[in-house]
VOPAGU-2260 file (C-alpha; in pm, 1 decimal, decimal comma):
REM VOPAGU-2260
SITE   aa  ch    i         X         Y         Z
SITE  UNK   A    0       0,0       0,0       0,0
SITE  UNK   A    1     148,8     316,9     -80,0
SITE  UNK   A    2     126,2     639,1     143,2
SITE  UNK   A    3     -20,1     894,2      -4,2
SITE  UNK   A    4      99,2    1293,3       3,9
SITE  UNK   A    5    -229,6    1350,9     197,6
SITE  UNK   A    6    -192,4    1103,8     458,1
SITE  UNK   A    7     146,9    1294,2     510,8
SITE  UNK   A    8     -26,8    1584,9     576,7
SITE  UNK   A    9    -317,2    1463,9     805,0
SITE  UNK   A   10     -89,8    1222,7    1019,8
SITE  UNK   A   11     169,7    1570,0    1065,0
SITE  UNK   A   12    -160,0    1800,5    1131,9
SITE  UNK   A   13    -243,2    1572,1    1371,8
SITE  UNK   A   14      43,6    1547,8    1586,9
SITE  UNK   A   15      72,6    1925,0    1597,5
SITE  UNK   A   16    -264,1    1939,1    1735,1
SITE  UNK   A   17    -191,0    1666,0    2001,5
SITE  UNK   A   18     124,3    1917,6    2053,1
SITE  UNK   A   19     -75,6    2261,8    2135,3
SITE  UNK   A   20     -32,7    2292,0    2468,6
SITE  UNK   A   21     354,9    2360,9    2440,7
SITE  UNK   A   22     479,4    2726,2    2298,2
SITE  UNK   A   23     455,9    2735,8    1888,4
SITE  UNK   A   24     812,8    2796,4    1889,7
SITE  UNK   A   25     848,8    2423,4    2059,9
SITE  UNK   A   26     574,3    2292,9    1909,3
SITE  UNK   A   27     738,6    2390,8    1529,1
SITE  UNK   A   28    1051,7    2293,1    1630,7
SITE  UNK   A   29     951,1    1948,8    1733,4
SITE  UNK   A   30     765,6    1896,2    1383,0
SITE  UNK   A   31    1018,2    2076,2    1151,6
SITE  UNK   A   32    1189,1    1749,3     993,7
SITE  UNK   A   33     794,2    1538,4    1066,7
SITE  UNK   A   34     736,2    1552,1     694,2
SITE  UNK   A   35    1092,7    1440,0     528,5
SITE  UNK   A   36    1050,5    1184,7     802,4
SITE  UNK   A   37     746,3    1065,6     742,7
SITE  UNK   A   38     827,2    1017,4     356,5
SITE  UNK   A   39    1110,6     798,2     432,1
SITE  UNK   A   40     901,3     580,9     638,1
SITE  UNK   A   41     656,3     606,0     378,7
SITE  UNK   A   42     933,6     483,7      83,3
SITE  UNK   A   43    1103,6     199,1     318,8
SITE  UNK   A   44     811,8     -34,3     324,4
SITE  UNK   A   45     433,9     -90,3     240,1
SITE  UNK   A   46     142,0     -29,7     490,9
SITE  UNK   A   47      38,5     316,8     644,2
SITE  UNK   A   48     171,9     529,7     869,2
SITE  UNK   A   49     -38,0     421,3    1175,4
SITE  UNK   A   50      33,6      88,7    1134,5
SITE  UNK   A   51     432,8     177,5    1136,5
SITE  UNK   A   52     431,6     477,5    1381,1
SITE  UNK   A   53     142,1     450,3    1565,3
SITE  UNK   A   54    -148,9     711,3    1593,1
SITE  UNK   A   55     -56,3    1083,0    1589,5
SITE  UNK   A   56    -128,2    1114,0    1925,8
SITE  UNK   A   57     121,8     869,1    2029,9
SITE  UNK   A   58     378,0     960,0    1801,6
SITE  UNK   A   59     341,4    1320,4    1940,5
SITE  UNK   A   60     377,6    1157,5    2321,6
SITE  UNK   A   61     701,1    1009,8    2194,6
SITE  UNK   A   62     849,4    1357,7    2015,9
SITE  UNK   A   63     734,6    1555,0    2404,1
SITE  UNK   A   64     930,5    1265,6    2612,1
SITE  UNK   A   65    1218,1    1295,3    2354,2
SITE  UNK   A   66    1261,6    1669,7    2394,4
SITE  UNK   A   67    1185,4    1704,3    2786,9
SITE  UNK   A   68     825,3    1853,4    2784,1
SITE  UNK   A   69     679,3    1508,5    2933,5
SITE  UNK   A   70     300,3    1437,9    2942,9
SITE  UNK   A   71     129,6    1738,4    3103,2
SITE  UNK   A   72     -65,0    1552,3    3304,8
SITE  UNK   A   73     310,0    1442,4    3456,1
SITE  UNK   A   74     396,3    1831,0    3478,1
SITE  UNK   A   75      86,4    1874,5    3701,1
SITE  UNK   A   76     137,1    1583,6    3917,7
SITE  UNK   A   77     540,3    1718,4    3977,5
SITE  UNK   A   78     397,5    2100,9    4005,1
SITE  UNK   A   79     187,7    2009,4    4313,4
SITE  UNK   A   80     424,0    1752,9    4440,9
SITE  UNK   A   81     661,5    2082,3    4474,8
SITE  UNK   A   82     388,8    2313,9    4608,9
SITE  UNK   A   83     323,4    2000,0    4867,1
SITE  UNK   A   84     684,0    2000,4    4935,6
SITE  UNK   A   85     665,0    2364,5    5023,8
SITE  UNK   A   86     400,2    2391,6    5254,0
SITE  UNK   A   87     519,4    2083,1    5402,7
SITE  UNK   A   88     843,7    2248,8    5494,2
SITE  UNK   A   89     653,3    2583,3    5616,0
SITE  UNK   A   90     382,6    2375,1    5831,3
SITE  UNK   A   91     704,5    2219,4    6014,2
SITE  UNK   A   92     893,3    2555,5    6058,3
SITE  UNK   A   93     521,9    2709,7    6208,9
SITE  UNK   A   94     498,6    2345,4    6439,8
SITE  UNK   A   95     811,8    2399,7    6564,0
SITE  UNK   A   96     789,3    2824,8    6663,5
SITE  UNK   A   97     423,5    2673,7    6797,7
SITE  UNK   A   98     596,1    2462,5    7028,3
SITE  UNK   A   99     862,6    2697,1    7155,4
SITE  UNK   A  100     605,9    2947,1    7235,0
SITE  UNK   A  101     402,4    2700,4    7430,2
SITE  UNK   A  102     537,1    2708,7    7765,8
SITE  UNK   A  103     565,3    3100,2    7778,0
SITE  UNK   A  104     184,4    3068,0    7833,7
SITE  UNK   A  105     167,2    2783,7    8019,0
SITE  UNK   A  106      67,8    2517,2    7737,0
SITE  UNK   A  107     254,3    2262,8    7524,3
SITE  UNK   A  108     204,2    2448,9    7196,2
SITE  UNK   A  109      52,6    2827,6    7171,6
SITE  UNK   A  110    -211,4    2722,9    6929,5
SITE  UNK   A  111    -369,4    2496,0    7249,0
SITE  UNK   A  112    -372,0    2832,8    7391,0
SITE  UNK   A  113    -525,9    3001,6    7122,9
SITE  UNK   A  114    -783,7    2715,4    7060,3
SITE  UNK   A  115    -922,1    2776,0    7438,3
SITE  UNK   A  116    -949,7    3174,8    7319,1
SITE  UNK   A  117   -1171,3    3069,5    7030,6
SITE  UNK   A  118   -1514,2    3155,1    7236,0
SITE  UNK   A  119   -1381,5    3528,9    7279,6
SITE  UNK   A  120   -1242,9    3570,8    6893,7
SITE  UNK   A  121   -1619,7    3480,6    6801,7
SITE  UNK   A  122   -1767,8    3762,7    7001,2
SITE  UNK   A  123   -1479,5    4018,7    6903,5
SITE  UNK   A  124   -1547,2    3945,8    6492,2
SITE  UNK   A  125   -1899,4    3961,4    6509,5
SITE  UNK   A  126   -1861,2    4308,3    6701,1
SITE  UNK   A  127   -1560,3    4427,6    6464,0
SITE  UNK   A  128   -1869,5    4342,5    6181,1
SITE  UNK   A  129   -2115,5    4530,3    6353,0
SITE  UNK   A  130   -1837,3    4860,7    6362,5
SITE  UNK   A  131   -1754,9    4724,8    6008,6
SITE  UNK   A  132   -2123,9    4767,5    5908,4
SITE  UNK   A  133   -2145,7    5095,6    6140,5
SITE  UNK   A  134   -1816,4    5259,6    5921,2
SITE  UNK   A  135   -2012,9    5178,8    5604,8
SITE  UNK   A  136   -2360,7    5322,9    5687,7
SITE  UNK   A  137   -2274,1    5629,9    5945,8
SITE  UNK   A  138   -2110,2    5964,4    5818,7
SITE  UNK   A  139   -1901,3    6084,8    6061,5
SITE  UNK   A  140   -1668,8    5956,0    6346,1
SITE  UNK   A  141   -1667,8    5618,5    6496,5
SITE  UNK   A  142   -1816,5    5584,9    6846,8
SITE  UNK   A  143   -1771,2    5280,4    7038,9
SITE  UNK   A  144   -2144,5    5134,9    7044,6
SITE  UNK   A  145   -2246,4    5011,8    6676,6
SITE  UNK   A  146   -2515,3    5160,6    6491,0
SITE  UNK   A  147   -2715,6    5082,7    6162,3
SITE  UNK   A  148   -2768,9    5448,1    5984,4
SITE  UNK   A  149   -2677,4    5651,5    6318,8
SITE  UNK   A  150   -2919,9    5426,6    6531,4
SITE  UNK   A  151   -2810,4    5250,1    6844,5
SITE  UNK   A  152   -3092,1    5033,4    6919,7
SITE  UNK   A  153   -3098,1    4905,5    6586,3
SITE  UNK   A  154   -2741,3    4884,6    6602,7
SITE  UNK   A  155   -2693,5    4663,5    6927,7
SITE  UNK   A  156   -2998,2    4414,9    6752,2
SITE  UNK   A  157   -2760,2    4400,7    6446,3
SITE  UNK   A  158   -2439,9    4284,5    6693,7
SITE  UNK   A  159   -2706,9    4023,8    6843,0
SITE  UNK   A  160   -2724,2    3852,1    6532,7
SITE  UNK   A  161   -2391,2    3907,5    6410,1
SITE  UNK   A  162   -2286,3    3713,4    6759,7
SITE  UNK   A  163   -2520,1    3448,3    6658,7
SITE  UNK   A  164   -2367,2    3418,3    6330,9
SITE  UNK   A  165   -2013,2    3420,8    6451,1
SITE  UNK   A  166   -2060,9    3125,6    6717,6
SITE  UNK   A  167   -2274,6    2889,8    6469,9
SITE  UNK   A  168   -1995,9    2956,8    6175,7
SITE  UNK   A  169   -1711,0    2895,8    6428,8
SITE  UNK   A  170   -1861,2    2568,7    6559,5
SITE  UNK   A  171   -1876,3    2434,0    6213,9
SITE  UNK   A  172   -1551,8    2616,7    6061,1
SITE  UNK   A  173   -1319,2    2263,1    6061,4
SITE  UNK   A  174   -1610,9    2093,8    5870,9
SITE  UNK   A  175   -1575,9    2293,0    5602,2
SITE  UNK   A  176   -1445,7    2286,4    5273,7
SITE  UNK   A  177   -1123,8    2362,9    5259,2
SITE  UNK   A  178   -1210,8    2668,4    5006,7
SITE  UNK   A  179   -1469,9    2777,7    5265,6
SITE  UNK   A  180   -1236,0    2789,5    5510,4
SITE  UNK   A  181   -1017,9    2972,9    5374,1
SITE  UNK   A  182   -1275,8    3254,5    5288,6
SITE  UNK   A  183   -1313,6    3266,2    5690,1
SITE  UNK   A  184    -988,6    3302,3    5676,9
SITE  UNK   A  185    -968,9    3589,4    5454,3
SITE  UNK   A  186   -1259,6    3719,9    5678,8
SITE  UNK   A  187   -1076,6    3714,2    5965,4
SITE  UNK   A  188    -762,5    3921,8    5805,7
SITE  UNK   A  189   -1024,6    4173,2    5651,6
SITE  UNK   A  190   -1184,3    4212,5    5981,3
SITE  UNK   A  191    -841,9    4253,6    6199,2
SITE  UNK   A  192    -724,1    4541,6    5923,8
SITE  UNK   A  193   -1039,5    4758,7    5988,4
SITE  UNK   A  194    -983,1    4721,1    6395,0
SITE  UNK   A  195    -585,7    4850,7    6315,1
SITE  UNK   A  196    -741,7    5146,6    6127,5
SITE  UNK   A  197   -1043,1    5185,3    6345,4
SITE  UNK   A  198    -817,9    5179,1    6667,9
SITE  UNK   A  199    -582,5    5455,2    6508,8
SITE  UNK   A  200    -901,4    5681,7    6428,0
SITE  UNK   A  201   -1009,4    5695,7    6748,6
SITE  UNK   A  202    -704,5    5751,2    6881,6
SITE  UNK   A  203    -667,8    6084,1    6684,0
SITE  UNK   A  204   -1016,7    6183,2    6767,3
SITE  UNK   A  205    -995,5    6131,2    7130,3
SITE  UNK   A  206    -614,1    6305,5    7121,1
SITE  UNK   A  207    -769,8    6620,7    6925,6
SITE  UNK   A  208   -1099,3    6635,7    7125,8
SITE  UNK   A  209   -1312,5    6580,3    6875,3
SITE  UNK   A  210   -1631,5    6334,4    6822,1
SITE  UNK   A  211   -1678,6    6316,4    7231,0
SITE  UNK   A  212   -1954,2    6506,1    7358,1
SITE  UNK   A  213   -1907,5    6824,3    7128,6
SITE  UNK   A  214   -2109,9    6917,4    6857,2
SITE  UNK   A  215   -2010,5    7119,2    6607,2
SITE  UNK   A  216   -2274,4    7432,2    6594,4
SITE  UNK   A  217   -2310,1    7695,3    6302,9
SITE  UNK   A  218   -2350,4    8054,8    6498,7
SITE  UNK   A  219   -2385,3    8335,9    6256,3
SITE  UNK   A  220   -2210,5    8668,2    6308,2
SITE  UNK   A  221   -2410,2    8933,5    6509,6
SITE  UNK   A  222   -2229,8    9182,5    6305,9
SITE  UNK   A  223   -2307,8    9054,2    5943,3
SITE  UNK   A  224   -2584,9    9238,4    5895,2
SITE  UNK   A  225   -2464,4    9560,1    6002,6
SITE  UNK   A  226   -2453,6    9855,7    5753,7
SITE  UNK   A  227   -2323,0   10215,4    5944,2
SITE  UNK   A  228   -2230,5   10298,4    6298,4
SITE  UNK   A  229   -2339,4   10610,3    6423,8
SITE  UNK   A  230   -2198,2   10726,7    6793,0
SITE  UNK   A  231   -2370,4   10969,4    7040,6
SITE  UNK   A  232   -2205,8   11162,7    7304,1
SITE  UNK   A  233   -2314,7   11185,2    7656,8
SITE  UNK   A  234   -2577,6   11518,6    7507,9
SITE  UNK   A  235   -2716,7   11311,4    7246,0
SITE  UNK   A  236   -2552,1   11462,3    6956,4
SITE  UNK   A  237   -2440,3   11309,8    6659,4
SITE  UNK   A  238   -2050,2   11241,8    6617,2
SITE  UNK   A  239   -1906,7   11192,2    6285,4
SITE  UNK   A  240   -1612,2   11107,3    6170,4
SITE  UNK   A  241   -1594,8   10845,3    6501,9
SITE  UNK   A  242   -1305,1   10590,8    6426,8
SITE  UNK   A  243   -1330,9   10283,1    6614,6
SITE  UNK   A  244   -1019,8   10081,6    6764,3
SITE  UNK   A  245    -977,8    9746,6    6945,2
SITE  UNK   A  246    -742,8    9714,7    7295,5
SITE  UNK   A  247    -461,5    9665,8    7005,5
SITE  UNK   A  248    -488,4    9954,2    6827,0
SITE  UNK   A  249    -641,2    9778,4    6526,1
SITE  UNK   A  250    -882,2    9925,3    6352,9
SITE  UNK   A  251   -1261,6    9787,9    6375,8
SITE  UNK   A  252   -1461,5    9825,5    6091,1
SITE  UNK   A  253   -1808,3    9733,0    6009,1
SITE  UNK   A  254   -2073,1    9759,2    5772,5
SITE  UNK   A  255   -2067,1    9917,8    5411,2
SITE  UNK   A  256   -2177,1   10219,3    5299,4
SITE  UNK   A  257   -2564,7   10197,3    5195,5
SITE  UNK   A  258   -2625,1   10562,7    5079,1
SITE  UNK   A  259   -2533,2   10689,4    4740,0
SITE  UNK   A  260   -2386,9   11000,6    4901,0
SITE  UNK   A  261   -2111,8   11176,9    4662,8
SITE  UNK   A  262   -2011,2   11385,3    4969,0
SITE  UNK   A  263   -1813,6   10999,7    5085,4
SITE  UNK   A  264   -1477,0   11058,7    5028,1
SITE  UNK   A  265   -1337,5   10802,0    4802,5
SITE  UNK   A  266   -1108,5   10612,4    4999,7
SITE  UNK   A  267   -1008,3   10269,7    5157,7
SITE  UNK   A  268   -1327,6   10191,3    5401,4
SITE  UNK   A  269   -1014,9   10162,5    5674,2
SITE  UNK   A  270    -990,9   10538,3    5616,0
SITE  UNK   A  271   -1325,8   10614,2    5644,6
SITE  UNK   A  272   -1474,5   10757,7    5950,0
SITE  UNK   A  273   -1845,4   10676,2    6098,9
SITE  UNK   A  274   -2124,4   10764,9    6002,8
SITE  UNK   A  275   -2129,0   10644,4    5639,6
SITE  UNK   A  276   -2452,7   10848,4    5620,9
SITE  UNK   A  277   -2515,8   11095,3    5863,8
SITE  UNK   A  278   -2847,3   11173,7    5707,5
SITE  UNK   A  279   -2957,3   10823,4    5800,1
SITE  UNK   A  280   -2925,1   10815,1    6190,6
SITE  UNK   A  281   -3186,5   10659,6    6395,8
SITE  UNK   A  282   -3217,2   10952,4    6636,1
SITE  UNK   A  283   -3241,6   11317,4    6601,7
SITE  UNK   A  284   -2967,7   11543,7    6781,7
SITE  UNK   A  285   -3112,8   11732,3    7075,2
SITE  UNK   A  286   -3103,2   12064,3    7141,5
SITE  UNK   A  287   -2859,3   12145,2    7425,1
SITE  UNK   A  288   -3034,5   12158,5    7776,3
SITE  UNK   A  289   -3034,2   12559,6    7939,2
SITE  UNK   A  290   -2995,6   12587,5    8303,3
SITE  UNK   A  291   -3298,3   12800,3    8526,6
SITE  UNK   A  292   -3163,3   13129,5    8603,2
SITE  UNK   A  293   -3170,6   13241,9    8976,5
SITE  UNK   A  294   -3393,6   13500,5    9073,2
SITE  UNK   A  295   -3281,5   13905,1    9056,3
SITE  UNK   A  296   -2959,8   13810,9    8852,8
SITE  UNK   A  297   -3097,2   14068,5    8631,7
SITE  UNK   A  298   -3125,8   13896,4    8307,8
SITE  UNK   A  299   -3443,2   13849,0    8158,2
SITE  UNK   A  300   -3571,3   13524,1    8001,6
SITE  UNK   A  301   -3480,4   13576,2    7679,9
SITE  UNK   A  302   -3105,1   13652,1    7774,1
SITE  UNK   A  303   -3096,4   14028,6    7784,4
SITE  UNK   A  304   -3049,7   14250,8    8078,9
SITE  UNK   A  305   -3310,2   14470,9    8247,9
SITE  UNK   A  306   -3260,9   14861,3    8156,8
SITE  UNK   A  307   -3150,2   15088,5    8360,2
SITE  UNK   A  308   -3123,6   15494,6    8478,0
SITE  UNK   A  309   -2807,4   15598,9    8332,5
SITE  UNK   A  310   -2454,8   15628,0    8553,0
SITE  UNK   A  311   -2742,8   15387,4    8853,0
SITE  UNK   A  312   -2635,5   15088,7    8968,4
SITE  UNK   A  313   -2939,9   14867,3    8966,0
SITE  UNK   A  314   -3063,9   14780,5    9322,1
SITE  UNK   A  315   -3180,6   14440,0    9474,3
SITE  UNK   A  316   -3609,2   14487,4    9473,3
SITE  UNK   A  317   -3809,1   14328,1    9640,1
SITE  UNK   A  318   -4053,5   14104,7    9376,0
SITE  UNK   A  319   -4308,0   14308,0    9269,2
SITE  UNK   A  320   -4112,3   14637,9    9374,0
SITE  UNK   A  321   -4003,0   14882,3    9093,4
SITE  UNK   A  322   -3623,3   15020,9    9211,1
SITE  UNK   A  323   -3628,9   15380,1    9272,1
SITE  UNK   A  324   -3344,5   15603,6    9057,9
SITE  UNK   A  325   -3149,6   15911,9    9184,0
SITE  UNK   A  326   -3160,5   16203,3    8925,4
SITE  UNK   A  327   -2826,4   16275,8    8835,0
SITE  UNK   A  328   -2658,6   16543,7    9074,5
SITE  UNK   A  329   -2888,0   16516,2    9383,6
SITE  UNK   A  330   -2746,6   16290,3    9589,0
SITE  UNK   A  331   -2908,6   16183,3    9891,0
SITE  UNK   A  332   -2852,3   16344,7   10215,1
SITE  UNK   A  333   -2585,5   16138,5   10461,0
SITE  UNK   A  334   -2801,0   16003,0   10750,6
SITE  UNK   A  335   -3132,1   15981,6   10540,8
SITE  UNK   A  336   -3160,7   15645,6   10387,8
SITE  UNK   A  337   -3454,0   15674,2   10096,3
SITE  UNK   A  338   -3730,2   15456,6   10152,8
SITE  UNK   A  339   -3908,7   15264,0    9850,4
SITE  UNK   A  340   -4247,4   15308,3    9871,5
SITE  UNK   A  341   -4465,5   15115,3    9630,0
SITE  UNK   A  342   -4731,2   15202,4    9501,5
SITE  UNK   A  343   -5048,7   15021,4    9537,2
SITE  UNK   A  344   -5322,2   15101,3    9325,0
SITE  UNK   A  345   -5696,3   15025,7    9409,9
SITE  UNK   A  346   -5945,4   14897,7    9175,2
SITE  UNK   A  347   -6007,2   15104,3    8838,3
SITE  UNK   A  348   -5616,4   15184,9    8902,1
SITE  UNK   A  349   -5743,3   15500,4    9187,4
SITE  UNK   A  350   -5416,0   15555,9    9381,6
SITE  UNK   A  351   -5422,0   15463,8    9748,4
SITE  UNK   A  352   -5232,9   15695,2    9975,9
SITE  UNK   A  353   -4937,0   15533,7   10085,0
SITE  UNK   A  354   -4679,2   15613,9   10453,4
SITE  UNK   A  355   -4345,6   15731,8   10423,5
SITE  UNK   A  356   -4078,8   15666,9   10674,3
């Protein structure tokens, strides 16, 4: 029977694909002489190819042993005898730190230590869940009670059931797949990464005094919605041009002007004196107060003085007494003292006769 070119071709196409797991450059150089070779075989004697060679597949087994690559079911089995090999090695290092640690607290090995503090590592993850949970649903700093969207109560029933969860997950954690336990695993490290940051946080807040008992409280400015300052004196008058200072000597300024007054010089509002507007104050300046006069200080009320005789010195009278004048060159006789003697008139102004002294 005589091979034909096509048979070449199918048996080589073949044992490339039972090849295509290794890199093409490999994989071509494993097949590069498969054709010449094949037509040798071919030429030597009759029958096919399969029945000299084998199938394809097993011809391709033979070219992977030849050059190194071995079956990869082989590769798989040596790849995880090494990882075994590995861990093997690491799991006697741990066993052996494990026991040296075990009499510093009192047991064989630390990890029969650590298996009596499973009970208390249940309770602490479900409460680091419940802050986990708290973080993720409450703005603002940590406290150290959970709470589901800034509620306690609900909070505290959350924890409950977390704590429920915990125990009945570490009861049944060494039944587990191995998979599953290794996502409580990854749990675990999740969980103790959030208490290292959560612990830090509330270190700074309690260190800067915030998030413990103070809240923060918008207070608006008493001043903000002053426009002009206008200062009295003790009298009630206006005073402008008033510059205000603090203890410092800094100037205090508030308001803005509110007038459209041309007469405001146009200068830095530091410069400017109070009022801005003058024609806008509140009160009205009074009138300065006058002070009563006493009685015979010879001024009348509206200010001016009483007349008087020429070259006569005005005399103290007696209310309702008219002073008496000397003519000019009689004086009075020493020893006679002139007496003032009003007049009294009657009714229908008659006269009544009065005594002299």
């Amino acid at each position: 029977m005589t091979v034909t070119g096509q048979e070449i071709t199918d048996y080589v196409e073949r044992v490339r694909a039972a090849l295509a797991d290794l890199p093409p450059q490999a994989r071509d150089e494993l097949t590069e002489d498969l054709p010449e070779h094949l037509t040798e075989v071919a030429a030597e004697a009759d029958g096919s190819l399969v029945d000299r060679l084998g199938t394809p597949e097993a011809y391709a087994a033979e070219l992977r042993a030849a050059a190194g690559a071995g079956d990869p079911a082989a590769g798989r089995r040596a790849l995880e005898r090494r990882i075994a090999a590995v861990v093997g090695s690491a799991r006697a290092r741990v066993g052996r730190v494990d026991a040296r640690l075990g009499p510093l607290v009192g047991h064989a090995t630390a990890g029969e230590f650590l298996r009596l503090l499973r009970p208390a590592w249940w309770l602490v993850r479900a409460y680091l869940a419940a802050m986990l949970v708290t973080a993720l649903s409450t703005d603002g700093p940590l406290g150290l009670l959970p709470r589901l969207d800034g509620n306690e109560f609900v909070g505290l029933l959350m924890f409950a059931g977390l704590l429920v969860g915990s125990i009945w997950l570490g009861r049944r954690t060494p039944e587990l797949r191995i998979w599953r336990r290794w996502a409580v695993h990854a749990g675990a490290v999740v969980l103790a990464l959030f208490a290292v940051g959560a612990v830090a946080n509330v270190d700074d807040q309690a260190r800067s005094g915030y998030g413990y008992g103070y809240e923060t409280t918008s207070v608006q400015n008493p001043y903000d919605q002053v426009q002009d300052v206008y200062v009295y004196d003790s009298e009630g008058r206006l005073v402008e041009n008033a510059r205000l200072f603090d203890q410092n000597g800094t100037p205090i300024r508030l308001g803005w002007p509110a007038c459209d007054d041309l007469a405001l010089p146009d200068v830095n509002p530091v410069q400017r004196g109070y009022p801005y507007c003058p024609q806008q104050a509140p009160f009205r300046p009074h009138p300065p107060a006058v002070a009563p006069l006493p009685p015979g200080s010879g001024v009348s009320p509206g200010g001016s003085p009483s007349p008087t005789a020429p070259g006569v010195a005005p005399s103290a009278t007696a209310p309702g007494v008219a002073p008496s004048a000397t003519a000019p060159g009689n004086p009075v006789p020493t020893g006679s003292v002139p007496v003032a003697s009003p007049s009294v008139s009657g009714p229908a102004g008659v006269p009544l006769p009065t005594a002299t002294g």
